[in-house]
C-alpha positions in Angstrom: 56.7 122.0 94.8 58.6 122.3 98.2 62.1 122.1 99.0 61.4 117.6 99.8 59.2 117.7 96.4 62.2 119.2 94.8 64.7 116.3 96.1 63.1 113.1 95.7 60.7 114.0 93.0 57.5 113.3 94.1 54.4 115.8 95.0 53.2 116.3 98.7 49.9 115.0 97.4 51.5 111.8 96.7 52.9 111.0 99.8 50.4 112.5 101.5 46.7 112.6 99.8 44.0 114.2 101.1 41.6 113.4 103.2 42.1 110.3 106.3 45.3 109.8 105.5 46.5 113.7 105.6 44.4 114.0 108.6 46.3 111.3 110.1 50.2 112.2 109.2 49.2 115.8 110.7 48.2 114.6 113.6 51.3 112.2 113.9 53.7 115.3 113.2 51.3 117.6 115.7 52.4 115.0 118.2 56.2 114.8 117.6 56.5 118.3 117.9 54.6 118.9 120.8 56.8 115.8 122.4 59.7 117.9 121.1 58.5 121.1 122.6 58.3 119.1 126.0 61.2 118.3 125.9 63.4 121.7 125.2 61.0 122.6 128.6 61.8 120.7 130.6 65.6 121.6 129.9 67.5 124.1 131.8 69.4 125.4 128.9 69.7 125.9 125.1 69.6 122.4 124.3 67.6 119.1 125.0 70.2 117.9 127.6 70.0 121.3 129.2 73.6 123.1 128.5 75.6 120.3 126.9 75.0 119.9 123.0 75.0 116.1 122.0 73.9 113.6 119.2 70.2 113.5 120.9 70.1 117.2 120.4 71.7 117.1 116.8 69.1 113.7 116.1 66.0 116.1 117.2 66.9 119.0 115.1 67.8 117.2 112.1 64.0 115.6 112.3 62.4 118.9 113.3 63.7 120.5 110.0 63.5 117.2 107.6 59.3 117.5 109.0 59.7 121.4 108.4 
């Protein structure tokens, strides 16, 4: 089990079976990181909004690692 598995109790292959489904959720995550990557970028500096750390860049990270 993963570190998710391990904290709500459920198996990957339950919330996430093989097959369309899978296929599916990999592509939606393929997606949201790529739109992710875009966006660091397109930004001059270390964070989404370029230099200045704020709650959008704190909202994108927490995601990025909760999908990790």
């Amino acid at each position: 089990m993963g570190a998710r598995s391990t904290d709500f109790q459920v198996h990957w292959d339950e919330v996430s079976p093989k097959g369309p489904k899978r296929d599916a959720d990999r592509k939606f995550l393929g997606k949201w990181y790529n739109t992710a990557y875009e966006w660091y970028q397109k930004s001059d500096g270390k964070w989404v909004m370029g230099n200045t750390f704020t709650y959008a860049g704190i909202i994108v990270a927490c995601c990025l690692m909760a999908f990790k």
